[in-house]
DSSP file (Angstrom, degrees, kcal/mol; ACC not computed):
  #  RESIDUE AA STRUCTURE BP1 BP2  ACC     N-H-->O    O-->H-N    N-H-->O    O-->H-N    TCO  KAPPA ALPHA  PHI   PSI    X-CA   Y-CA   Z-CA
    1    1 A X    >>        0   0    0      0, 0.0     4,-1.8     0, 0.0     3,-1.2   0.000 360.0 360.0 360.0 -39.6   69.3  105.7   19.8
    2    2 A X  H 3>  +     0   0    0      1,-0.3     4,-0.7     2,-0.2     5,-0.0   0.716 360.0  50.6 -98.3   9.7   66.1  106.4   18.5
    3    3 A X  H 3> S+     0   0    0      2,-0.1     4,-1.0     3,-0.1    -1,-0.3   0.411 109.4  59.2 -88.3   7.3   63.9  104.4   21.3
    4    4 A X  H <> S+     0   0    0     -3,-1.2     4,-2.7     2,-0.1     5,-0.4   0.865 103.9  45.6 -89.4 -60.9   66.1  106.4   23.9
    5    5 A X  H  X S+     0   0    0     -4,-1.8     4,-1.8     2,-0.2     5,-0.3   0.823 112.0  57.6 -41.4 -45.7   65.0  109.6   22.6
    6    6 A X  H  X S+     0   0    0     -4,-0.7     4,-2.9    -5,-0.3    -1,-0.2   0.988 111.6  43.0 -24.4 -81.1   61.3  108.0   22.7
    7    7 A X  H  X>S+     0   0    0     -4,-1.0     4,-3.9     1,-0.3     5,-0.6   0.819 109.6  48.2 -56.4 -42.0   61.5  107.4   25.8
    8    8 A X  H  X5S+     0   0    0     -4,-2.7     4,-1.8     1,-0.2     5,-0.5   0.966 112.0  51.2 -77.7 -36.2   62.9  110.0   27.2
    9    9 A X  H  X5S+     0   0    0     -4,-1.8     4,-3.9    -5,-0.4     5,-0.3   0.995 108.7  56.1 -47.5 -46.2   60.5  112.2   25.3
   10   10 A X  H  X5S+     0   0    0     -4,-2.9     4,-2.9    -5,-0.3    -2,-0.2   0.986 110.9  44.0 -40.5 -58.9   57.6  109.8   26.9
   11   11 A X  H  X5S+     0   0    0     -4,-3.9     4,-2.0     2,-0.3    -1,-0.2   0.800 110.1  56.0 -75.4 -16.9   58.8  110.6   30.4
   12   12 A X  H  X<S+     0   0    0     -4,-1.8     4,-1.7    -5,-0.6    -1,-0.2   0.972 112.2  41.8 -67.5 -60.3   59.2  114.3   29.5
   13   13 A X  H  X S+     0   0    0     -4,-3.9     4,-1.4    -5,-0.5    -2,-0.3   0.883 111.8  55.3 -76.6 -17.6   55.6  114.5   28.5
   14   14 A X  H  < S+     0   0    0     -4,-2.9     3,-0.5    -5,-0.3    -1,-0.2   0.964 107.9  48.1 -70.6 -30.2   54.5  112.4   31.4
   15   15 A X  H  < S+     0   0    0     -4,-2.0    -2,-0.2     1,-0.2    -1,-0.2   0.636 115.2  44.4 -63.8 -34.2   56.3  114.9   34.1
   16   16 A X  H  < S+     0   0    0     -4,-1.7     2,-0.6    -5,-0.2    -1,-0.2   0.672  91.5  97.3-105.3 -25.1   54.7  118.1   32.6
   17   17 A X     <  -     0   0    0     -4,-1.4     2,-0.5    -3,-0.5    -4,-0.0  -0.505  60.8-173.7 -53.5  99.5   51.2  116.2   32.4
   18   18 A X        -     0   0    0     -2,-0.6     2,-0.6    19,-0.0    -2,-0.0  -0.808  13.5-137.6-102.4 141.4   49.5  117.5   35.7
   19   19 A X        -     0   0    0     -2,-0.5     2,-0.8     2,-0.0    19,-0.1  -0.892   7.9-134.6 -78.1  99.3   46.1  115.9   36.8
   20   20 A X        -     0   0    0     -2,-0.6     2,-0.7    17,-0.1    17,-0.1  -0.508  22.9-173.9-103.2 129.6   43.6  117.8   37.9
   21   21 A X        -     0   0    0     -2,-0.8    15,-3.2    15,-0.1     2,-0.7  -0.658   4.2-167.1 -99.0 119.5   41.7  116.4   41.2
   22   22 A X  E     +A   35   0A   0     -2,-0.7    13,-0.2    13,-0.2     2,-0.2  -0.943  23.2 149.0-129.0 146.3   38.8  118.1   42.5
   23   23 A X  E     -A   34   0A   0     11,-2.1    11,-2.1    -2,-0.7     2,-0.3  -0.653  35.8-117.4-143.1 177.6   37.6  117.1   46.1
   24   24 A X  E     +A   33   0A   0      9,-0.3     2,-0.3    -2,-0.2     9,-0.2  -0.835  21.2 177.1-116.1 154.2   35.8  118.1   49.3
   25   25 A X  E     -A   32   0A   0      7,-2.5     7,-1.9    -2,-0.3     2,-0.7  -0.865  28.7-124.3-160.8 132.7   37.0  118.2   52.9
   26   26 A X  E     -A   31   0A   0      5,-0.3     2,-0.6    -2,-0.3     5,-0.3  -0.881  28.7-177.1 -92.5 109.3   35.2  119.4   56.2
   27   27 A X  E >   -A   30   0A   0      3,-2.6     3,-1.5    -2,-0.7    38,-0.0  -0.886  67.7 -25.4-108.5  81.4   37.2  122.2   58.0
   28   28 A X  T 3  S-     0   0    0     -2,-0.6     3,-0.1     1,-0.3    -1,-0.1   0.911 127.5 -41.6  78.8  14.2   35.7  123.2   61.0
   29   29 A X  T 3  S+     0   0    0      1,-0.2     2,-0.6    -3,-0.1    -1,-0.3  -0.025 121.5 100.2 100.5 -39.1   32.4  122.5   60.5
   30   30 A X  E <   -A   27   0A   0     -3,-1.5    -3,-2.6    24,-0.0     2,-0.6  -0.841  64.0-144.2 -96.9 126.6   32.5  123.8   56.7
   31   31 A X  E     -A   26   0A   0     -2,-0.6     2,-0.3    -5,-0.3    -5,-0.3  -0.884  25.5-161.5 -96.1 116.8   32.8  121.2   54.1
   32   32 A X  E     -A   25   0A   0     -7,-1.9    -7,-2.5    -2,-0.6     2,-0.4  -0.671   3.8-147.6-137.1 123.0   34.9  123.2   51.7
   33   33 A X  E     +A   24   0A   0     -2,-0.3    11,-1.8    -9,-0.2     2,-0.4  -0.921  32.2 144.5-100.5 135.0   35.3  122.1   47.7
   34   34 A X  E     -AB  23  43A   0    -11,-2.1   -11,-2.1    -2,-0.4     2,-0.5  -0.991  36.9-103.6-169.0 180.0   38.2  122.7   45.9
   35   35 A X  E     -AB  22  42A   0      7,-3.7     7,-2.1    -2,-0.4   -13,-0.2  -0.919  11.6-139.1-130.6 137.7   40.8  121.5   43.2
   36   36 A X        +     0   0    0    -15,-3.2     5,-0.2    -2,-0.5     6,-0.1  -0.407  35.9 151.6 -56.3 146.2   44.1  120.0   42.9
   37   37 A X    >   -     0   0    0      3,-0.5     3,-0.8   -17,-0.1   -17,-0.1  -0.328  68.4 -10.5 160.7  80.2   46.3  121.4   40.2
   38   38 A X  T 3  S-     0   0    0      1,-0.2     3,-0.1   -19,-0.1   -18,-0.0   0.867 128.3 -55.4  74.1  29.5   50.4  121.6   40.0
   39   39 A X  T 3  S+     0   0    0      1,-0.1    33,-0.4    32,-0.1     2,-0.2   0.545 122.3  86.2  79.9 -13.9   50.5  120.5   43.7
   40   40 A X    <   -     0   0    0     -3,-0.8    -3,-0.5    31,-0.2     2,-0.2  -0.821  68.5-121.0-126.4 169.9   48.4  123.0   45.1
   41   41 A X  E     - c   0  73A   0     31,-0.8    33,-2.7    -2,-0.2     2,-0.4  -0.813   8.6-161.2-118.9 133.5   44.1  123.7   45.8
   42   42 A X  E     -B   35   0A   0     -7,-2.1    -7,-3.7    -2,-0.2    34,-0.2  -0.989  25.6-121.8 -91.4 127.2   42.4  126.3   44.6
   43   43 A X  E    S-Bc  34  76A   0     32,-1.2    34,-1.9    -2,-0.4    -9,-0.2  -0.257  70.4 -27.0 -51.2 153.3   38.8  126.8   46.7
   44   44 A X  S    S+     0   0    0    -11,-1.8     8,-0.3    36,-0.2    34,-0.2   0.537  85.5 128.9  25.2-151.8   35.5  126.7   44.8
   45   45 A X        +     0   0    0      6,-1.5     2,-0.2    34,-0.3    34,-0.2   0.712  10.0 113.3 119.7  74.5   35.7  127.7   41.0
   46   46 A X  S    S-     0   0    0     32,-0.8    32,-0.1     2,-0.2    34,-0.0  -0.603  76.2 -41.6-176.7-144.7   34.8  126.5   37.8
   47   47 A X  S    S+     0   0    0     -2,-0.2     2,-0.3    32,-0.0    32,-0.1   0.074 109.4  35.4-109.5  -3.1   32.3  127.4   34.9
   48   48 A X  S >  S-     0   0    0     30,-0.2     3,-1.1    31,-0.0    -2,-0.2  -0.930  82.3-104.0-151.4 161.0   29.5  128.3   36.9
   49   49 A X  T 3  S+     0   0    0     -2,-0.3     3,-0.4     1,-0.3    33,-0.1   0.797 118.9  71.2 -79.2 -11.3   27.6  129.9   40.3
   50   50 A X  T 3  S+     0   0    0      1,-0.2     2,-1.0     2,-0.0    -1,-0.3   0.734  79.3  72.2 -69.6 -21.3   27.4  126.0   40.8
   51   51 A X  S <  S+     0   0    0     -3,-1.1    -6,-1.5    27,-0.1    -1,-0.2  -0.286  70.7 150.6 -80.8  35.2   31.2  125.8   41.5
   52   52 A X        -     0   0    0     -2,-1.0    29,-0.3    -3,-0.4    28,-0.2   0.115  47.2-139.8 -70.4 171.4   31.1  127.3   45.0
   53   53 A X  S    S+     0   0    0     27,-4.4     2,-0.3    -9,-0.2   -20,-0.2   0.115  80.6  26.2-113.2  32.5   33.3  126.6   47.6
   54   54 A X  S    S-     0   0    0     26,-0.3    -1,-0.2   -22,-0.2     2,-0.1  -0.977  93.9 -82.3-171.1 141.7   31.0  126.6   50.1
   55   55 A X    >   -     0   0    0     -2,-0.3     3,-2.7   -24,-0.3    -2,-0.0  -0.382  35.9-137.6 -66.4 152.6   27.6  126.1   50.8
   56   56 A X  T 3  S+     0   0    0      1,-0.3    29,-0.6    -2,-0.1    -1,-0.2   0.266 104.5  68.6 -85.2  32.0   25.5  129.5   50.0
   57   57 A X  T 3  S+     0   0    0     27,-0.1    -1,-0.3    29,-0.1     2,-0.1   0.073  74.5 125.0 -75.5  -4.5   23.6  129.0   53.2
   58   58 A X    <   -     0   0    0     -3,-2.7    28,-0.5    29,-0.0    29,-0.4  -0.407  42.1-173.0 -56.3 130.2   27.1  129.9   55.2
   59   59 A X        +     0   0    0     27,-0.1     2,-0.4    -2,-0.1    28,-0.2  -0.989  38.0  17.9-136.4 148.4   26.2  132.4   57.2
   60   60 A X  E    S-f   87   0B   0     26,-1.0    28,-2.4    -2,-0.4    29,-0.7  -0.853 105.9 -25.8 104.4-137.4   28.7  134.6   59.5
   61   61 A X  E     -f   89   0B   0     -2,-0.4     2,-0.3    27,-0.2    29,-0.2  -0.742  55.6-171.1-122.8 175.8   32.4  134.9   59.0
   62   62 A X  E     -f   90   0B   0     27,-2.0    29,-1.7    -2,-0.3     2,-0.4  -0.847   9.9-155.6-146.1 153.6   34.6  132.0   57.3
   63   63 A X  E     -f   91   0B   0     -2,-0.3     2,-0.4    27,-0.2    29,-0.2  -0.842  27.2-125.9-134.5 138.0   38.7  131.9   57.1
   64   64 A X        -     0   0    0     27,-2.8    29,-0.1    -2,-0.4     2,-0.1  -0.767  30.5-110.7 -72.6 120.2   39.9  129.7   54.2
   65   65 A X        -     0   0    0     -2,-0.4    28,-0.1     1,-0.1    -1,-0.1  -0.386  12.9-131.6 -78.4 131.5   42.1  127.1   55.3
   66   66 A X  S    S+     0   0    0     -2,-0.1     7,-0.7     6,-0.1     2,-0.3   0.409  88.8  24.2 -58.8 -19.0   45.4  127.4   54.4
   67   67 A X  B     -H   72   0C   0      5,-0.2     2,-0.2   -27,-0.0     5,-0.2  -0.952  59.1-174.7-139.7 174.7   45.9  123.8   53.0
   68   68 A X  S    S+     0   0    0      3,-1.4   -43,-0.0    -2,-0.3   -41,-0.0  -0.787  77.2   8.1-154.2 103.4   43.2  121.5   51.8
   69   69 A X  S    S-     0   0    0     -2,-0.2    -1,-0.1     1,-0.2     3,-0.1   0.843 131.8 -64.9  83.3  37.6   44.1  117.7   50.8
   70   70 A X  S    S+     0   0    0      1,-0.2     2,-0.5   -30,-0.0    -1,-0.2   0.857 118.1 103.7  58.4  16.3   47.5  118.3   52.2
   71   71 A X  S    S-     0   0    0    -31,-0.1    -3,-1.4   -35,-0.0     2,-0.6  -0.907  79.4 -89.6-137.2 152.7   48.4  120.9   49.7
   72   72 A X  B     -H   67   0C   0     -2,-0.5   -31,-0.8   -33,-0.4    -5,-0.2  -0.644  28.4-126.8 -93.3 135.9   48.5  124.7   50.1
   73   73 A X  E     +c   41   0A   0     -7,-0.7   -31,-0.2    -2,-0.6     3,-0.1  -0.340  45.0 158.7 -53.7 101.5   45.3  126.9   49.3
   74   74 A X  E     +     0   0A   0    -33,-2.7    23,-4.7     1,-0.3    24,-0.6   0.804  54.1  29.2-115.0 -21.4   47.1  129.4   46.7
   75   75 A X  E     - d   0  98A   0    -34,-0.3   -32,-1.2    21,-0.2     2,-0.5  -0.989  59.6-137.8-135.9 162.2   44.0  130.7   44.8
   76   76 A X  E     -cd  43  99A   0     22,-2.1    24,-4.2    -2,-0.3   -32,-0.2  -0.966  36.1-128.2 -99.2 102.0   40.3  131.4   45.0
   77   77 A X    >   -     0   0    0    -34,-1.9     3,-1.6    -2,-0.5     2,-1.0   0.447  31.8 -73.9 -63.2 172.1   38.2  130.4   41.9
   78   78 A X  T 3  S-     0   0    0      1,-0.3   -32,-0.8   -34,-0.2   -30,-0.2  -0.601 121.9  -2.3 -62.4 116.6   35.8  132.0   39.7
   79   79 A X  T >  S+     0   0    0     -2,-1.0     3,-1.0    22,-1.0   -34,-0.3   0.893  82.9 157.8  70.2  47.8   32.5  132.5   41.5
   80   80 A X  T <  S+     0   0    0     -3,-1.6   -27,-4.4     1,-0.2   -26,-0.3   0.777  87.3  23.2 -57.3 -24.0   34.2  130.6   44.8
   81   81 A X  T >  S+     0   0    0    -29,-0.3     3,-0.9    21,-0.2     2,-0.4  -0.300  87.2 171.4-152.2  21.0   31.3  132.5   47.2
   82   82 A X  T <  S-     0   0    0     -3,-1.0    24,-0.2     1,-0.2     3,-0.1  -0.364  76.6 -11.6 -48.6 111.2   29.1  132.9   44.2
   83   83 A X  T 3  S+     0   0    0     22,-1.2     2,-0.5    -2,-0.4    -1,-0.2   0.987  84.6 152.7  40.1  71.6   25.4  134.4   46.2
   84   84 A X    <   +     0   0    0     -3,-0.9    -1,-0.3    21,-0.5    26,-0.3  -0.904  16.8 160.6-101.9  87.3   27.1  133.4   49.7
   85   85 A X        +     0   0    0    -29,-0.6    22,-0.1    -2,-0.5   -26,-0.1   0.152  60.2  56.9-114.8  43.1   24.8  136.3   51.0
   86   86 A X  S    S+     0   0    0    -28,-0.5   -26,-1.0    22,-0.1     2,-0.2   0.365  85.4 110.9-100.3 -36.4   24.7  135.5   54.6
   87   87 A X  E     +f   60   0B   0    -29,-0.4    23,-1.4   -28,-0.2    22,-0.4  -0.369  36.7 170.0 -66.3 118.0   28.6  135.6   54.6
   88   88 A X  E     +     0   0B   0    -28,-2.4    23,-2.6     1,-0.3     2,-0.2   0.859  50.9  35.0 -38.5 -87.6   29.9  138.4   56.5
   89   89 A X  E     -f   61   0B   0    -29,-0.7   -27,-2.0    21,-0.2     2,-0.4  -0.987  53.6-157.3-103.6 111.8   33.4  138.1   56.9
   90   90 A X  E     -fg  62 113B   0     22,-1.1    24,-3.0    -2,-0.2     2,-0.7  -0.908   7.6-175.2-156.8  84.3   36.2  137.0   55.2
   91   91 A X  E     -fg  63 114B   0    -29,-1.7   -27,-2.8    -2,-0.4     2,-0.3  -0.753  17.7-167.4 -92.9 117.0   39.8  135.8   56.4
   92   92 A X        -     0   0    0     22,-2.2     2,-0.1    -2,-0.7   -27,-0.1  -0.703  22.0-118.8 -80.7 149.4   42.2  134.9   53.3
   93   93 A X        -     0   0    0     -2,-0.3     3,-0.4   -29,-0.1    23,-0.4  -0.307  14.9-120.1 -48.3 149.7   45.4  133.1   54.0
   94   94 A X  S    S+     0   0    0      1,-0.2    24,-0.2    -2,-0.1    -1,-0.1   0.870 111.2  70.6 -79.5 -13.9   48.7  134.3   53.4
   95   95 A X  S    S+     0   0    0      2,-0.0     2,-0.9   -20,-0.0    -1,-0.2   0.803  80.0  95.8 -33.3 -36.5   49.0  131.1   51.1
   96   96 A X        +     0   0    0     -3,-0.4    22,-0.3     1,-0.1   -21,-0.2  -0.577  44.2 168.4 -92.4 131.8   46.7  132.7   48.7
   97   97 A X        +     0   0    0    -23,-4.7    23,-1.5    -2,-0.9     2,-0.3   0.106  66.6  26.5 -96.9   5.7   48.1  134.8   45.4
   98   98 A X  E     -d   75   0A   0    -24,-0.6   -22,-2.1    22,-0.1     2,-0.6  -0.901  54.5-161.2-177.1 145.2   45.4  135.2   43.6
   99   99 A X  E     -de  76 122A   0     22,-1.9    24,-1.6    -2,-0.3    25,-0.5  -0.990  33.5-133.1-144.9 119.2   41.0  135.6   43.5
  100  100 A X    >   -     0   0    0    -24,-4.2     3,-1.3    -2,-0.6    23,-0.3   0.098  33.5 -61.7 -73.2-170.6   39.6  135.1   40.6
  101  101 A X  T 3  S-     0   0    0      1,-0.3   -22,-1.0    22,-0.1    23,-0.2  -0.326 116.4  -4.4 -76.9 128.2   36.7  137.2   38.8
  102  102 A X  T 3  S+     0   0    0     21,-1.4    -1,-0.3    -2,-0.3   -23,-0.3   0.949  77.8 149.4  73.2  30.1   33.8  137.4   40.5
  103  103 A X  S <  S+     0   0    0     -3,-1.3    -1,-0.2   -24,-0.2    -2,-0.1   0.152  85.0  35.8-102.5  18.8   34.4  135.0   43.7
  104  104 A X  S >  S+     0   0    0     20,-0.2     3,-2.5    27,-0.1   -20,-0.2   0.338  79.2 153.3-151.7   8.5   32.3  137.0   45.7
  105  105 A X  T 3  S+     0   0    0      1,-0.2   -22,-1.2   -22,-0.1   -21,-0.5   0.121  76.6  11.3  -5.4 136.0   29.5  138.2   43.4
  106  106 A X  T 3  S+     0   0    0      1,-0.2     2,-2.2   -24,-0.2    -1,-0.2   0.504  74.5 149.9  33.9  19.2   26.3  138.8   45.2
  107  107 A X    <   +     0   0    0     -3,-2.5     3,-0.3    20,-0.2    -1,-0.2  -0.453  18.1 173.3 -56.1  66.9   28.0  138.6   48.7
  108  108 A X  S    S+     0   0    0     -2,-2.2    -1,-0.1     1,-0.2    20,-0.1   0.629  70.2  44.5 -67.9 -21.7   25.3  141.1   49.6
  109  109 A X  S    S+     0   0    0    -22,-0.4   -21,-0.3   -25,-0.2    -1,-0.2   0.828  76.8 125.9 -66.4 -66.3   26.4  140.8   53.5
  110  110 A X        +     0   0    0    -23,-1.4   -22,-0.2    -3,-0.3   -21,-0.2  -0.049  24.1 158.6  -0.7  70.5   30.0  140.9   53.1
  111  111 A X        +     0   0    0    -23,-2.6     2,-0.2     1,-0.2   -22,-0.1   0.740  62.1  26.5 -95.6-113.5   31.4  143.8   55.3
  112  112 A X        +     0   0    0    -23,-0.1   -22,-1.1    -3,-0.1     2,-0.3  -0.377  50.9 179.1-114.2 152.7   34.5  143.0   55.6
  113  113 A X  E     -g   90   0B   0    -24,-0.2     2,-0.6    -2,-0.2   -22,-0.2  -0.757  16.9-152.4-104.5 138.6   37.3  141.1   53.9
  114  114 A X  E     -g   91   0B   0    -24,-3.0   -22,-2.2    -2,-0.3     2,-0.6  -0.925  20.4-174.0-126.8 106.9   41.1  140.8   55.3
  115  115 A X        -     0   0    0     -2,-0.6     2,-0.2   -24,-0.1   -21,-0.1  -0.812  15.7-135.9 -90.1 115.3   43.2  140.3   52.1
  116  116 A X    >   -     0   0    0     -2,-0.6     3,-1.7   -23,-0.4   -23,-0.0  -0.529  23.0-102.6 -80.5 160.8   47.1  139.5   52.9
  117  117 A X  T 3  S+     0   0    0      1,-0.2    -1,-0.1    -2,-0.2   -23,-0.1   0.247 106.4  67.4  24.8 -60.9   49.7  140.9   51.3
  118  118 A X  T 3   +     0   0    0    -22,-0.3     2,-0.5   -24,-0.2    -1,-0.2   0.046  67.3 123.8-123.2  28.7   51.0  138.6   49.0
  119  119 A X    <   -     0   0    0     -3,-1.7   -22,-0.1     1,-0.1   -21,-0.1  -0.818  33.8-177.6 -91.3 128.0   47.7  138.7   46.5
  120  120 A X        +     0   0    0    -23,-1.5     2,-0.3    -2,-0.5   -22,-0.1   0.201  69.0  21.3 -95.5  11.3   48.8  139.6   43.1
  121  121 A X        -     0   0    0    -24,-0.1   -22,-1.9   -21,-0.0     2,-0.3  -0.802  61.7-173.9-171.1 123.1   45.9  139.7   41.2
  122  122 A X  B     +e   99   0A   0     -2,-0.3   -22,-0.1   -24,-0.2   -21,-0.1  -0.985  23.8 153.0-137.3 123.6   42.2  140.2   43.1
  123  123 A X        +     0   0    0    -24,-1.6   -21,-1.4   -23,-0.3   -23,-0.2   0.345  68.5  45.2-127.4 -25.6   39.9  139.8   40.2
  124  124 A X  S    S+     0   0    0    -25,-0.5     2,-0.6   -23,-0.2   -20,-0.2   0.753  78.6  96.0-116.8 -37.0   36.6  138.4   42.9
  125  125 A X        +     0   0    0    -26,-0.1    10,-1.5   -21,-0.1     2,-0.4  -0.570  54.3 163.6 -86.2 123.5   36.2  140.8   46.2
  126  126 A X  B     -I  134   0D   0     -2,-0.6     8,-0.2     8,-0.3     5,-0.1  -0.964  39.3 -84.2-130.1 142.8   33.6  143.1   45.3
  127  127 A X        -     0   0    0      6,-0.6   -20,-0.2    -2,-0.4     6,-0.1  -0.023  28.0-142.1 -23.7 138.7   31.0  145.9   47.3
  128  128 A X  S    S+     0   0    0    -20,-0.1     3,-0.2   -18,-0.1    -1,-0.1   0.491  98.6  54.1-100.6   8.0   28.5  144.4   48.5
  129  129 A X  S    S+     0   0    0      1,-0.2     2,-0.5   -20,-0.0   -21,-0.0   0.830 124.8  26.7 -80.9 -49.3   26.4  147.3   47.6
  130  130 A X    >   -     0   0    0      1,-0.1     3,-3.0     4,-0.1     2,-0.3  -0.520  64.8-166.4-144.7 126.7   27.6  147.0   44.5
  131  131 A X  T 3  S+     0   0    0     -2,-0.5   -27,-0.1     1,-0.3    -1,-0.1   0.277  85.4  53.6 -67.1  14.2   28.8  144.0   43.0
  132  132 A X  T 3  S+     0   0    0     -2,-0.3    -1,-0.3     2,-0.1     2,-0.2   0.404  96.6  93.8 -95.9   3.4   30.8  145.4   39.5
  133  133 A X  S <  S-     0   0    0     -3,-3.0    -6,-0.6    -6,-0.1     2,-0.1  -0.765  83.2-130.6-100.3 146.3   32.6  147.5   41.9
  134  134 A X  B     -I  126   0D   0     -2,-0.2     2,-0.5    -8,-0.2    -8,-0.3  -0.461  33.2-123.1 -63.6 153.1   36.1  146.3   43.6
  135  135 A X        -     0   0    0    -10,-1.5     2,-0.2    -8,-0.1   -10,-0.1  -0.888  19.4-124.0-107.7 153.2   35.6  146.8   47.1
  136  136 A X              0   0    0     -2,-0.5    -1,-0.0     1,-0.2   -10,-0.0  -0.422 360.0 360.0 -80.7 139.3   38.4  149.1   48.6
  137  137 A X              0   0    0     -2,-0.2    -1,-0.2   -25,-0.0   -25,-0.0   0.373 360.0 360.0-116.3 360.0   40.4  147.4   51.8
């Protein structure tokens, strides 16, 4: 009885253990970084302006693919587009729920953004005149 209970405790914590995978992929010409996590990517992201999801020499307008590794693009990391300041334009997916703080810091370029719907929490699209301000859509 009490090696069933083991076990099943074993398999319990293996099932709830998630792995997190971080990778690259070329989309269209943009070779796009982004992490694995519960089954779905977040773009760019991490601890740093180093964590981009893009190079900061993109210049023009971008859409963020809707999957990435086979899995759907559901958020936008901390400082994803950290001093992308070439970058223009900006099509989100309807995939994505959520943009972290700061994920478009010093997008000094950055006229306009098309945010869908079904983001609950935009933490990252900021003015590009100035970049503590949210920018209004």
């Amino acid at each position: 009885m009490i090696k069933l209970h083991f076990a099943m405790f074993a398999c319990a914590i293996a099932l709830c253990t998630q792995t997190l995978i971080a990778a690259s992929e070329i989309v269209n010409g943009i070779t796009w970084t982004y992490k694995v996590a519960n089954g779905v990517a977040s773009v760019g992201g991490g601890s740093s302006s180093t964590s981009t999801a893009v190079s900061t020499a993109i210049l023009g307008s971008i859409t963020i693919p809707s999957e990435l590794g086979g899995k759907s693009v559901t958020s936008i990391g901390y400082h994803a587009f950290f001093d992308c300041s070439r970058l223009t334009n900006m099509t989100i997916p309807d995939s994505v729920t959520s943009i972290g703080d700061a994920a478009c810091a010093y997008c000094l370029c950055l006229t306009s953004v098309t945010i869908p719907n079904g983001v609950r929490r935009n933490g990252g699209v900021r003015s590009s005149a100035d970049p503590q301000r949210k920018k209004q859509i």
